[in-house]
C-alpha positions in Angstrom: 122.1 60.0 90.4 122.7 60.3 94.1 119.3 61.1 96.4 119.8 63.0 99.3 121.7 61.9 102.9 120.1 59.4 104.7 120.0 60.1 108.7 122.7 58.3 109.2 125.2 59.9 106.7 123.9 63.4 108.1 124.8 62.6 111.2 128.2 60.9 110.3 128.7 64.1 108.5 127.9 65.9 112.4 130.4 63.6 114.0 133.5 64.5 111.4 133.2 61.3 109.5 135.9 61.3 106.8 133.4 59.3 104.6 133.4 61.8 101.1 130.0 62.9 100.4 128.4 61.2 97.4 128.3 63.7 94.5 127.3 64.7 90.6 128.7 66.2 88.2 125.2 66.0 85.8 123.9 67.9 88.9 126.2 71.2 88.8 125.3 71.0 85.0 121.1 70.6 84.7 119.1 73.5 83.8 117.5 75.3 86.4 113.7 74.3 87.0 110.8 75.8 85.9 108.7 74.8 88.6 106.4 77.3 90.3 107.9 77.3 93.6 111.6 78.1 94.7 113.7 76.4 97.6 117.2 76.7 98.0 117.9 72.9 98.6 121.2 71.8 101.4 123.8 71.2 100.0 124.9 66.9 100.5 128.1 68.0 101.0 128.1 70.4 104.1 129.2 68.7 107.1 126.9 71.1 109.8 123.5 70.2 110.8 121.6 73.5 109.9 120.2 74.6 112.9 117.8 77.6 111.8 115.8 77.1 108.6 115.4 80.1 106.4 112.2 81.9 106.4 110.1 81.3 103.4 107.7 83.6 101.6 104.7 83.0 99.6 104.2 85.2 96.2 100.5 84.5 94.1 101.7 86.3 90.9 98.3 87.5 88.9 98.7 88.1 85.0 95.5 88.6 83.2 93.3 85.3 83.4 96.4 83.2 84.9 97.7 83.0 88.6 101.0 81.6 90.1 102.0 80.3 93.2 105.4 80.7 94.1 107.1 80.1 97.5 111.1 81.6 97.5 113.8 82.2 100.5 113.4 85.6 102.1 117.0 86.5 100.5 115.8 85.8 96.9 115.6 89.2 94.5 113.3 90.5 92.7 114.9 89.6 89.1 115.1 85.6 90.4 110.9 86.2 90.8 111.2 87.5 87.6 112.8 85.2 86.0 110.6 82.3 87.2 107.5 84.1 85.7 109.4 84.3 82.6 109.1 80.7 82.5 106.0 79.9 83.8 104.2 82.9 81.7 106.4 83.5 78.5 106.7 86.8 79.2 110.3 88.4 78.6 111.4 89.5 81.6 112.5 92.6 79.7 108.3 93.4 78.9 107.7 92.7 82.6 106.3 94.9 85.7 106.1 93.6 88.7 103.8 95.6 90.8 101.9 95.0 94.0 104.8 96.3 96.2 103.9 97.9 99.7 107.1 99.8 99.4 106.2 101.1 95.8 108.2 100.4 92.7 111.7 98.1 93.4 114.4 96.9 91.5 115.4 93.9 90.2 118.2 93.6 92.6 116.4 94.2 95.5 116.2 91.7 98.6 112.8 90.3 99.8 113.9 90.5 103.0 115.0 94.1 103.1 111.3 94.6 102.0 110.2 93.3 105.4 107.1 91.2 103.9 104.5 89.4 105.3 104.4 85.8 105.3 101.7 85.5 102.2 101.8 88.1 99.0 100.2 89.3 96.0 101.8 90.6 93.4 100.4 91.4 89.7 102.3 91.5 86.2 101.7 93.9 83.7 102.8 93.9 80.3 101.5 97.0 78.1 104.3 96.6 75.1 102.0 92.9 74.9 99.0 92.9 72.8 96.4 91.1 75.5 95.4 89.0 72.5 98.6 87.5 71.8 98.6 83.5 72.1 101.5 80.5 72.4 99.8 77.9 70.2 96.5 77.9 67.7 94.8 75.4 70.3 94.5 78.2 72.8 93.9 80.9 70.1 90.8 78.8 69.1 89.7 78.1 72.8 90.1 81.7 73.6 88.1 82.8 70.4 85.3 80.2 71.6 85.3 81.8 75.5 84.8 85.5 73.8 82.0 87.5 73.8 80.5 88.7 70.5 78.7 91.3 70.4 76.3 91.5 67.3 74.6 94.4 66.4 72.1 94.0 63.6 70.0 96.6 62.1 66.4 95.1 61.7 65.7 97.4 58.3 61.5 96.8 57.8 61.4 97.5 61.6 64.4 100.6 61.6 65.4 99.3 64.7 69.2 98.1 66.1 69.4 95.3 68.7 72.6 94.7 70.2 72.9 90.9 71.2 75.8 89.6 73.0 77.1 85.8 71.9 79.6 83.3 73.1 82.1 82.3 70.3 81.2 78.8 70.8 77.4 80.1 69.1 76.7 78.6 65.6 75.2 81.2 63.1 72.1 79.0 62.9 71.2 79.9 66.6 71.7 83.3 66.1 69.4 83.4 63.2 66.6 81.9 65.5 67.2 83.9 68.0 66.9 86.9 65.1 63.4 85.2 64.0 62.3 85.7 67.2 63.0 89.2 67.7 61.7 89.7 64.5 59.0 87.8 63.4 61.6 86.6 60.2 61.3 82.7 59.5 65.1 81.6 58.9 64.4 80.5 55.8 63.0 84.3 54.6 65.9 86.0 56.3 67.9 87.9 54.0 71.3 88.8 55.5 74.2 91.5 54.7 77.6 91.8 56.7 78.5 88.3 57.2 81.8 87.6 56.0 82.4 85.4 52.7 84.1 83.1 55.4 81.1 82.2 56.9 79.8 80.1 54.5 77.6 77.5 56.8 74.9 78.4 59.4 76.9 75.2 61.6 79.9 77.1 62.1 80.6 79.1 65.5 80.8 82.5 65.6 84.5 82.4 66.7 85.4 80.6 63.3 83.2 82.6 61.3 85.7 85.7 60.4 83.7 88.5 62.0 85.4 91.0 64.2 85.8 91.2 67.1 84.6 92.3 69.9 81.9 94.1 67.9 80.4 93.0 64.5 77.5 94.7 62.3 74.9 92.8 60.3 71.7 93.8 58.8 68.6 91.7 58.5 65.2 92.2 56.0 62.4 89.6 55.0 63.0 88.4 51.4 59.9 89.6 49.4 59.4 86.8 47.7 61.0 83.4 46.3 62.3 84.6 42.9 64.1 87.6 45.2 65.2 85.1 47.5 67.4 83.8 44.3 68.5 86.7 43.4 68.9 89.5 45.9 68.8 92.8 45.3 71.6 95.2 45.7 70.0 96.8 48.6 70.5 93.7 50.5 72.4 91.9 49.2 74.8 88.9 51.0 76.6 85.8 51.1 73.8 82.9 51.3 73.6 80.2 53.6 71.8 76.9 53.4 69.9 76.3 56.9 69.0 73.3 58.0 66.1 74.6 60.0 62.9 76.1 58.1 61.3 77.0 61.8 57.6 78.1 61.3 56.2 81.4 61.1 55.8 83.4 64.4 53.4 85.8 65.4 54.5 89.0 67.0 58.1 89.0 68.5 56.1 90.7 71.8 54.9 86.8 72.6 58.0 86.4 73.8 58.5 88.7 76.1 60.9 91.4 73.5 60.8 95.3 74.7 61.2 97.9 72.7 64.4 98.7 74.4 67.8 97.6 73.1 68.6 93.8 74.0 71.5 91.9 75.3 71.8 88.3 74.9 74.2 86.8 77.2 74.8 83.4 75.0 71.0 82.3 75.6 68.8 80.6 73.3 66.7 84.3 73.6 67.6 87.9 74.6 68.2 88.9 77.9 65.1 90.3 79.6 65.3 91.4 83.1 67.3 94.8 83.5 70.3 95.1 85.6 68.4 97.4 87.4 64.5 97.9 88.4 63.3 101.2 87.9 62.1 103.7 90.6 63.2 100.7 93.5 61.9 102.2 96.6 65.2 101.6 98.1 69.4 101.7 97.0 69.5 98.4 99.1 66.7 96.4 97.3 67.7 98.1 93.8 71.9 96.6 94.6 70.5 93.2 95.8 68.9 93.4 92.3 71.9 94.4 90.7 74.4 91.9 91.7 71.7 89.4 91.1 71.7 90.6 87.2 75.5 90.9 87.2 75.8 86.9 88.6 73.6 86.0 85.8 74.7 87.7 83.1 78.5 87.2 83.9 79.1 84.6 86.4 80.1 84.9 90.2 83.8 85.8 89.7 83.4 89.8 89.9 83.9 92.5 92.2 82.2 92.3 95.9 79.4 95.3 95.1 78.7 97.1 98.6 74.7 96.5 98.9 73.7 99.8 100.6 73.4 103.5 99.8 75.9 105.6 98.3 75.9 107.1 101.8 77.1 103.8 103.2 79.2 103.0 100.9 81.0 106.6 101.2 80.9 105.7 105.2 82.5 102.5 105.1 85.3 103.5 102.9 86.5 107.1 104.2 85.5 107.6 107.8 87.1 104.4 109.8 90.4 105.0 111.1 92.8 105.7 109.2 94.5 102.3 108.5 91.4 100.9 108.3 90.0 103.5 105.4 89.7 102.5 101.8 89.3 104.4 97.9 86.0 103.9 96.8 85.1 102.5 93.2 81.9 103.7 91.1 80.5 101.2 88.8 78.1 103.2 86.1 76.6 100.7 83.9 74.6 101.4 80.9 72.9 98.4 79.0 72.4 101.0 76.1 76.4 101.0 75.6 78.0 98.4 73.1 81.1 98.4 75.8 79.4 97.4 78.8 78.9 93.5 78.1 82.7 93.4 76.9 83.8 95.7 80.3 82.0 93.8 82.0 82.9 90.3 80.6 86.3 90.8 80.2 87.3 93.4 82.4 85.6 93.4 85.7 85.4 89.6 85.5 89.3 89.1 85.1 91.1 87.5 88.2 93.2 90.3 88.4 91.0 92.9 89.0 88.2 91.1 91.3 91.0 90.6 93.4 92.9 93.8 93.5 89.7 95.7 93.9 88.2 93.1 96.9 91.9 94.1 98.5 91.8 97.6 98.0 88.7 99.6 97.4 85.1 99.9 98.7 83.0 99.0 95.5 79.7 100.4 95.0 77.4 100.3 91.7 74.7 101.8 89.9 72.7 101.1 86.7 72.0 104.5 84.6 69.9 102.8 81.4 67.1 104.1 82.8 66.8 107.7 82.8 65.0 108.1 86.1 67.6 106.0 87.5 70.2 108.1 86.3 68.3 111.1 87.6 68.2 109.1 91.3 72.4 108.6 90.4 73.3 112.5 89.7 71.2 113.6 93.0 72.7 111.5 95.4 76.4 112.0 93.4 75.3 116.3 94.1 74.5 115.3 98.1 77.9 113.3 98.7 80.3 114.8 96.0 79.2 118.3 94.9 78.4 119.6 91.8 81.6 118.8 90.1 81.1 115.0 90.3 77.5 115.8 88.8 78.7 117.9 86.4 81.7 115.7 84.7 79.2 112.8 84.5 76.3 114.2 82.5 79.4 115.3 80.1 80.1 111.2 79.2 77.5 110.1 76.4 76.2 106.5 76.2 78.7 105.0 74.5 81.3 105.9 76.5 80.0 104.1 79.4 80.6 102.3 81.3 82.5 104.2 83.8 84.5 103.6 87.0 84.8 106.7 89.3 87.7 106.3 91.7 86.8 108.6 94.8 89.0 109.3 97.6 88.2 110.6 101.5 89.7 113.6 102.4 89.6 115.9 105.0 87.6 118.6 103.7 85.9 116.8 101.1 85.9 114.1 98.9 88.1 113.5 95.9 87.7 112.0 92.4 91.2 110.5 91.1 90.4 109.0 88.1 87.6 108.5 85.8 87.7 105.4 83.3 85.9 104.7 80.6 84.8 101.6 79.0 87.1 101.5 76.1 89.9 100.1 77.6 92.2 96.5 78.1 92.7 95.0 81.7 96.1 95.9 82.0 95.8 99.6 81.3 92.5 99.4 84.3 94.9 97.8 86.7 97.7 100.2 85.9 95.2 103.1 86.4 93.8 101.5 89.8 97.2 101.0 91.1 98.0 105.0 90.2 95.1 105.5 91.9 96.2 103.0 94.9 99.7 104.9 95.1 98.0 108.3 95.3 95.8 107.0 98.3 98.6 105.3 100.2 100.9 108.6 100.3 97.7 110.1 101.9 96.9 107.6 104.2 100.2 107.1 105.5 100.1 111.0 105.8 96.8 110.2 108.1 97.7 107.6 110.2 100.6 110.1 111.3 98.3 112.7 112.2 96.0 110.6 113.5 99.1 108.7 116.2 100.2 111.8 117.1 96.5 113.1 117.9 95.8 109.9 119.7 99.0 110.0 121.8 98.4 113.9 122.9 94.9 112.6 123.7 96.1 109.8 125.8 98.5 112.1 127.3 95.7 114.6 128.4 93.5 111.5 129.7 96.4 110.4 131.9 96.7 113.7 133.0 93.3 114.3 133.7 92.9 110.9 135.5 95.8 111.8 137.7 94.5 114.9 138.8 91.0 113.3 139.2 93.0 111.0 141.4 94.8 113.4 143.3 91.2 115.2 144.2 90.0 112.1 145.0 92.7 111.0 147.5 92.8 114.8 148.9 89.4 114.7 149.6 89.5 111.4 151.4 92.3 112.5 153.1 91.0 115.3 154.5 87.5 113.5 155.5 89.6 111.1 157.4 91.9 113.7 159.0 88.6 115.3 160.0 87.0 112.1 161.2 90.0 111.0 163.5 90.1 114.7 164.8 86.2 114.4 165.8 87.1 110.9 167.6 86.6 111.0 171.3 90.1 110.2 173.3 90.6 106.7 173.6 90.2 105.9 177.1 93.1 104.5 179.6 92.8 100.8 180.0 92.8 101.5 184.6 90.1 104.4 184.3 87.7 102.7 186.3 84.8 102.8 183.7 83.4 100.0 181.1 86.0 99.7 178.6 85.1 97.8 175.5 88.6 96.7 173.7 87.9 96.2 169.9 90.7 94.3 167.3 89.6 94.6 163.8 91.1 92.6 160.8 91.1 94.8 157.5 91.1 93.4 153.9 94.7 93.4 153.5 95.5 91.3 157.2 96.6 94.0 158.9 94.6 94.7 162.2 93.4 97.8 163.6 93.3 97.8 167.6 91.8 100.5 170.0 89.5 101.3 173.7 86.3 102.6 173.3 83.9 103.2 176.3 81.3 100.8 176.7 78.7 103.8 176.4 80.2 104.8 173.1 77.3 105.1 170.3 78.5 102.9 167.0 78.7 105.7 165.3 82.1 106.6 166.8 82.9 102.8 166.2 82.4 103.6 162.2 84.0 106.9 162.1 87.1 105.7 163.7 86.9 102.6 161.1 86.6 105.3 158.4 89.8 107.8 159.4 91.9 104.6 158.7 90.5 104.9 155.6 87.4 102.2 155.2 84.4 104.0 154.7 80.8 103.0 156.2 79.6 103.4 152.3 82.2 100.8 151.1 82.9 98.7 153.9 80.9 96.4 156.1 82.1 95.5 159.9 81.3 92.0 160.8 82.0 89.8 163.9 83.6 86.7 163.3 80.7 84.2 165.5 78.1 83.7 165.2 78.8 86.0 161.8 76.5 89.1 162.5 76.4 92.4 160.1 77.5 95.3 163.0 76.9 98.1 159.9 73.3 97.4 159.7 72.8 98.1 163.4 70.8 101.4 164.4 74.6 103.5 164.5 72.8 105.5 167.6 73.1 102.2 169.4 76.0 101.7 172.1 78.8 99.1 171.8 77.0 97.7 175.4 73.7 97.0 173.5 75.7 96.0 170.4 77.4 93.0 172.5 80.6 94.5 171.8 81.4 94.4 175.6 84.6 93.7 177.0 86.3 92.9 173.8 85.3 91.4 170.5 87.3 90.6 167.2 85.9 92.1 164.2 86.8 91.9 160.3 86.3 94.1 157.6 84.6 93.3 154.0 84.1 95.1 151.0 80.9 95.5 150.2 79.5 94.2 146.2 
C-alpha cells in the first residue's frame, strides 16, 4: 500500500516529471469509511500543485442522546451527509429527516454550497417511524434500562394515601422497601406487597431487571396483621413474597423524617425528595426562578434548558422587543410535582442534548412551578397582564395530569401569540418536531420584520440626512450672512501713503493660509476681531495670538486700540481654535 507523495515526488510531478505515479488497485476497491468526518483526499496522481483548497464546513448532527461531528467539502450533498449518519447512527437513511436548515426543508441532492452556510452548523435528525426505545445490542438495552427513571406509585392502603416516588433502574427492590418503611412507619419485614411482578423474585435485584413497566408502575403496600397472615396472605393483599435480608427496626412516625402530606418524588435517593421546586408566596419572580433552577439542577442534573431568572415581564421583553434579528419565541415551562409526567418530561425530555441545545439557540425560556395553588394563582394573573384572557383561559382548561406544559409564545405587533401548546405526554422527537413547526412559523415572521424594519430604518436615515443638510444649509446661511454683514460694517482699509499711523497686520489661519490688511493705529480691537470674523473665524471659536513673546490678543479689553495693544507698525499674528 502506497502512502501519499513525498515533497519531492509533488514537486517532480510540478516540473512534468515522466516518473508514473505510484498506484492501487486495493485502493479503487475498499469500502468507503465510516468515519465521522469527510475530506475529499488529492488524488497521487494529478500532476498540478492545487493552489486553492476547498472550503470546509463543520456539521454537529444531534439524534436523541447522541451527537456527531462531521467536517465535509462545501460541494458535498445532502444525501452523502445522510449517508454518513446512516453509518455512524444505524438509522436507514430512508427513516431519516434532516432538519436544522436556515433555508427550510432541502433535498437530498442539494449542494452545501448553494445553501451559502456558515463555517460551523447544527443540524438535528428525527426519526418518528423509530420507536425511541429501540436498541442495537442487549448490553445497551440493559444500560439504558439502568439510566431510566421509574416512577413508582404505591397506594399506602391503612393510610389511603398514594405517593409517587421516582427511581433510577439501577435501584434494588430492597431500597425501595426502606425507603417505603420510612414513609410509612412499615418495618420491611411486616410489609405486605401487591403489584410486583412474579419476575421479581429477590429484594437484590434492580428495578430495571425486575419486569415492571415502564415508565410508570403501580404497587400497593399494607402492614401484615400478624405472623400466621404473614404466611398466608389474604386475598385482599395478596403478592409474590420476597425474602429480605434486612429486618430494619420499627420507626416511629414517618413525620421524623421530615415526610409532608403532600405527594413525594424521589429522585433515586435513599429518601423522598423534600424541598419543592418552588417556594410558596416568594416575595419576588427573581428569588422564586433562582429557587427553581436550583431544584431543577438537583433533581435532574445541569444539562437542561438555560431558564431566564426574572419576571415574566422580562422574559416577554428580552424575547419580542429587541430588533428584529435579534428577537426570539418565548418557551413556558409549567411544572407540576402533583403530575406522574413531570419527572419523566423532565428527565427525559427537557434533559435530552437535543432539545437543551435547540432551545438555548432558539427561544427565550422562562419557568414556573404551579403545585402550589397560590402559585398557580400568581401564574394565571401575570399570564392575564402579558397575554390576555385567552392564555388564562386555555390553561385553567389542562388538569394535573396533563402537565407539564410548554407554551410556545410569539411577539407580534399587536399582541402576543401562543403557537403551540404541549403537553407532557409526549417522546423527544415529536417536542423537537413541534418546536421546529414552531421555529418555521417565527422565521417567516421575522424575516417579514426585518424587512419592514430596513425599509423603516433607511426612510429614517434618509429624513436625518435631509434634516442634517438643511440644518447645515441654515447654519452656513446664517454665518454667511453675519460675515457679509461684519465685512460691510468694516471701516475702509486705509492707503499705505495717507500720512496717519498705519498699523499693517499678517495673520496665519489654521489651515496656513494668511490673512493680510491696514488698519489705523487708532482702530479699537474690536474692528481687529470683526474683520478676523467676516473671513469666517469667529471671536467665540477662535483665539488671536502673537507669535513672541506668545500673548492672548482675544482676552484684551476689545475697546482698546491696536496702539495700546502693541500692534504698532506691523505685527504677525496666528489663529487657534479654541478647546
Amino acid at each position: 500500500m502506497y502512502g501519499p507523495p513525498s515533497l519531492s515526488e509533488a514537486a517532480d510531478a510540478a516540473a512534468g516529471s515522466a516518473v508514473p505515479p505510484p498506484s492501487s488497485s486495493s485502493s479503487s476497491s475498499s469500502p468507503p469509511s465510516s468515519s465521522t468526518s469527510a475530506f475529499c483526499p488529492i488524488n497521487p496522481s494529478s500532476r498540478h500543485i492545487v493552489e486553492r483548497q476547498p472550503r470546509m464546513l463543520n456539521f454537529r448532527v444531534e439524534y436523541r442522546q447522541r451527537s456527531v461531528e462531521l467536517v465535509l467539502e462545501e460541494g458535498s450533498t445532502v444525501g452523502e451527509i445522510k449517508q454518513i449518519l446512516e453509518t455512524e447512527l444505524g438509522v436507514p437513511v430512508s427513516k431519516m429527516q434532516l432538519k436544522g436548515w436556515k433555508s427550510g426543508d432541502v433535498s437530498d441532492s442539494t449542494v452545501l454550497r448553494s445553501l451559502h452556510l456558515p463555517k460551523n452548523n447544527s443540524l438535528y435528525v428525527l426519526t418518528p417511524d423509530i420507536a425511541p426505545t429501540a436498541s442495537t445490542s442487549k448490553n445497551s438495552a440493559l444500560q439504558d434500562s439502568l439510566n431510566q427513571n421509574f416512577l413508582l406509585v404505591i397506594s399506602h392502603r391503612e393510610a389511603q394515601r398514594d405517593y409517587n416516588l421516582n427511581f433510577p433502574g439501577s435501584r434494588t427492590i430492597q431500597e425501595v422497601k426502606r425507603n417505603i418503611s420510612d414513609l410509612t412507619n412499615i418495618p420491611v419485614r411486616h410489609q405486605q406487597w401487591e403489584g410486583w411482578p412474579a419476575s421479581a423474585s429477590d429484594d437484590s435485584m434492580t428495578l430495571a431487571l425486575s419486569g415492571i413497566s415502564y415508565p410508570c408502575h403501580h404497587l400497593s403496600v399494607c402492614r401484615r396483621s400478624s405472623p400466621a397472615n404473614a404466611q398466608e396472605p389474604t386475598e385482599e393483599c395478596a403478592d409474590v413474597h420476597m425474602i429480605s435480608d434486612s429486618e430494619g427496626d420499627d420507626y416511629e412516625d414517618a413525620s421524623e423524617f421530615g415526610v409532608d402530606d403532600s405527594e413525594m418524588f424521589g429522585m433515586g435517593s435513599s429518601s423522598c425528595r423534600k424541598s419543592p421546586m418552588m417556594p410558596e408566596n416568594s416575595e419576588n419572580e427573581t428569588d422564586a426562578l433562582i429557587h427553581f433552577t436550583s431544584e431543577f439542577s438537583s433533581r435532574y442534573g445541569e444539562t437542561h434548558p438555560m431558564f431566564f431568572i426574572g419576571s415574566l415581564e422580562a422574559a416577554s421583553q428580552e424575547a419580542f422587543y429587541g430588533k428584529a434579528r435579534d428577537r426570539k419565541l418565548l418557551a413556558i415551562y409549567l411544572h407540576n410535582d402533583d403530575s406522574v409526567l413531570s419527572n419523566v418530561f423532565c428527565s427525559q425530555m427537557m434533559c435530552a442534548d437535543s432539545i437543551v441545545s435547540y432551545l438555548s439557540q432558539n427561544f427565550i425560556t422562562w419557568a414556573w412551578d404551579v403545585t402550589k395553588e397560590a402559585n398557580k394563582s400568581r401564574l394565571l394573573t401575570m399570564c392575564t397582564r402579558h397575554f390576555g384572557s385567552v392564555v388564562t383561559q386555555t390553561i385553567r382548561t389542562y388538569k394535573t395530569d396533563q402537565f407539564p406544559l410548554l407554551l410556545i409564545v410569539m411577539g407580534k405587533r399587536t399582541s402576543n401569540e401562543v403557537l403551540n401548546v404541549i403537553q407532557g405526554n409526549t417522546t423527544v422527537d415529536e417536542l423537537m418536531m413541534r418546536l421546529m413547526g414552531a421555529m418555521e412559523i417565527f422565521t417567516a415572521q421575522q424575516q417579514e420584520d426585518i424587512k419592514d424594519e430596513d425599509e423603516r430604518e433607511a426612510r429614517e436615515m434618509v429624513k436625518r440626512e435631509q434634516d442634517e443638510a438643511y440644518r447645515l444649509s441654515l447654519e452656513a446661511d446664517r454665518k454667511k450672512a453675519i460675515r457679509l454683514s461684519l465685512e460691510q460694517a468694516l471701516p475702509p482699509e486705509p492707503e499705505e501713503e495717507s500720512g496717519e499711523q498705519i498699523s499693517k497686520l499678517r495673520i496665519r489661519t489654521p489651515s496656513g493660509e494668511f490673512l493680510e490688511r491696514r488698519f489705523l493705529g487708532s482702530c479699537k480691537l474690536q474692528v481687529l476681531f470683526d474683520f478676523v470674523a467676516s473671513k469666517g473665524y469667529p471671536f467665540e471659536e477662535f483665539k488671536l495670538l502673537t507669535t513672541f513673546p506668545r500673548r492672548n490678543i482675544t482676552q484684551l479689553d476689545p475697546g482698546s486700540t491696536l496702539l495700546e495693544a502693541k500692534l504698532f507698525p506691523q505685527e504677525t499674528l496666528f489663529l487657534e481654535a479654541k478647546e
